[in-house]
C-alpha positions in Angstrom: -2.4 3.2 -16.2 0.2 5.7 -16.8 -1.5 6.5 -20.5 -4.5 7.3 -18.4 -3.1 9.7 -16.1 -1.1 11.1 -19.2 -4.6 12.3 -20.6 -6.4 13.0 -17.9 -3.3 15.6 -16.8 -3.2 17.1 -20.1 -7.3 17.6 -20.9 -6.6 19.5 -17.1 -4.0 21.4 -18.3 -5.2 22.1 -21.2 -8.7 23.3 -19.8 -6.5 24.6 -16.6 -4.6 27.0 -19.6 -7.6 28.1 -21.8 -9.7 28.5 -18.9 -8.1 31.0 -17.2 -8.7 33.3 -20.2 -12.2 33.5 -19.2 -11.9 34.6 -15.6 -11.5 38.4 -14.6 -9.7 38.1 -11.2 -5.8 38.5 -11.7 -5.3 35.6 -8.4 -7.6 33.3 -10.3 -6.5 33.4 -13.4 -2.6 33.1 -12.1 -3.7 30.1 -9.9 -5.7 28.8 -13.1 -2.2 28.8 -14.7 -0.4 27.4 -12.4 -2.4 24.3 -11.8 -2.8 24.2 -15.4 1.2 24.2 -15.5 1.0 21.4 -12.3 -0.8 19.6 -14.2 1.3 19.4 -17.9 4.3 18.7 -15.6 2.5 15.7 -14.4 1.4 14.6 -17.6 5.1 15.3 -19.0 6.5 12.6 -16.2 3.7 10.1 -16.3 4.3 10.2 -20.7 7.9 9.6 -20.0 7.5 6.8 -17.5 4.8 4.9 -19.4 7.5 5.2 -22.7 10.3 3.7 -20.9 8.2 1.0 -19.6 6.7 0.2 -23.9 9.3 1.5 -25.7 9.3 -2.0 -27.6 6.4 -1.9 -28.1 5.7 1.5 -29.0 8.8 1.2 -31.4 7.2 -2.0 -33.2 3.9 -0.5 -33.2 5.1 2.6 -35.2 7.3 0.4 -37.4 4.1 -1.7 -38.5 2.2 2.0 -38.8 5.5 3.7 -40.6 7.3 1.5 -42.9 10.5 4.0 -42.3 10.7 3.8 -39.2 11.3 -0.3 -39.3 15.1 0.3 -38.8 14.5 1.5 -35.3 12.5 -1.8 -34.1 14.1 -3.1 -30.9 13.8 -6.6 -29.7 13.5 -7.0 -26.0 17.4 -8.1 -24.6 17.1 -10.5 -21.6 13.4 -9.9 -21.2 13.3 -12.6 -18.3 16.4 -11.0 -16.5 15.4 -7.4 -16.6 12.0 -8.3 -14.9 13.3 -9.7 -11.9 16.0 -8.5 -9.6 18.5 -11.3 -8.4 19.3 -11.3 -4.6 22.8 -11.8 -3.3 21.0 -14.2 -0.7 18.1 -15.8 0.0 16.6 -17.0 3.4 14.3 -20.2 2.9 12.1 -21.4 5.8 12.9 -24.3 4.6 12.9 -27.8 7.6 15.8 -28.7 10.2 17.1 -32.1 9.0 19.8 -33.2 11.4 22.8 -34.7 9.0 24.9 -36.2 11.9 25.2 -39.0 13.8 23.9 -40.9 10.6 25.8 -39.0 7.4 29.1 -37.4 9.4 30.6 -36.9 5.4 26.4 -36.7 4.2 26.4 -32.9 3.9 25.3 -32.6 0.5 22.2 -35.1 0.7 20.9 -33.8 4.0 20.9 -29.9 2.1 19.2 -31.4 -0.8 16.7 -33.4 1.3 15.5 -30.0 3.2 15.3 -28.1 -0.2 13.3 -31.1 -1.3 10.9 -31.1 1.9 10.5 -27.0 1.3 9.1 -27.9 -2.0 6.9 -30.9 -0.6 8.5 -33.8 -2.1 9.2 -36.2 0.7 12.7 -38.3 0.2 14.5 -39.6 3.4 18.1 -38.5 3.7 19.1 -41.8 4.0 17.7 -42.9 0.8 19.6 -39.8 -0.8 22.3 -41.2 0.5 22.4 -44.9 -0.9 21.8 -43.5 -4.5 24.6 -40.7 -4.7 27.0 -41.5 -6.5 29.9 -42.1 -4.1 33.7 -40.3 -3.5 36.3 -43.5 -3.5 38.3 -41.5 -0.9 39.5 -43.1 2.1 37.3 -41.5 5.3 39.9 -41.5 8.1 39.0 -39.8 11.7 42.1 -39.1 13.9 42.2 -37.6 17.6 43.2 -34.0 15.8 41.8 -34.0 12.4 39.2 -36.2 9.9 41.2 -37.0 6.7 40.1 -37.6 3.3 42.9 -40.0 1.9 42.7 -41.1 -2.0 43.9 -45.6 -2.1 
């Protein structure tokens, strides 16, 4: 799109320019050159923005078109990574799945259940839970702490 706008803002600039030769009022022509100025400043911005976003290609395409210029090919560096922006965080709407009574030390298998439901694949907690592979700690409640005691 930005190649189109490119154009379009310098065939109005251009005309803008050479047009205001032909008209006979000072204001006129003045404003002639000034919108024909407007315009090549737009055309300017929009060239620059639609180079940054094809150098790559722009820089392979003249290196298949100009053998000398092959030295200055660029491959694209983390092409997946500089597409997408990474959030810190991420809220997911994903369902309440209560992990107690049933799983007091079952924290890890009740998360993974909900992130399962959020992406429609049905498993029960509980079934998580008998095929985890298992801590050998020692689960130990006290009146002032829960210990986790290695035999």
């Amino acid at each position: 799109m930005e190649q189109y706008i490119f154009l379009f803002s310098m065939v109005l600039a251009l005309l803008f320019i050479f047009g205001s030769k032909q008209m006979t009022s000072k204001w006129i022509k003045k404003s002639f050159i000034i919108y024909g100025l407007v315009f090549f400043i737009a055309a300017v911005f929009s060239g620059i923005s639609f180079f940054k976003e094809n150098k790559t290609e722009i820089y392979n395409a003249m290196a298949t078109t100009f053998p000398a210029a092959r030295n200055k090919t660029e491959t694209p560096k983390n092409e997946l990574i500089s597409q997408h922006q990474i959030k810190a965080t991420v809220k997911l709407e994903a369902p309440m799945i209560q992990q107690l009574p049933e799983l007091p030390r079952g924290c890890e298998v009740t998360s993974l259940s909900m992130l399962l439901a959020y992406h429609d694949i049905s498993v029960d907690k509980m079934k998580l839970a008998e095929e985890i592979t298992k801590n050998p700690a020692v689960y130990k409640e006290t009146k002032k702490r829960c210990a986790i005691r290695r035999p």
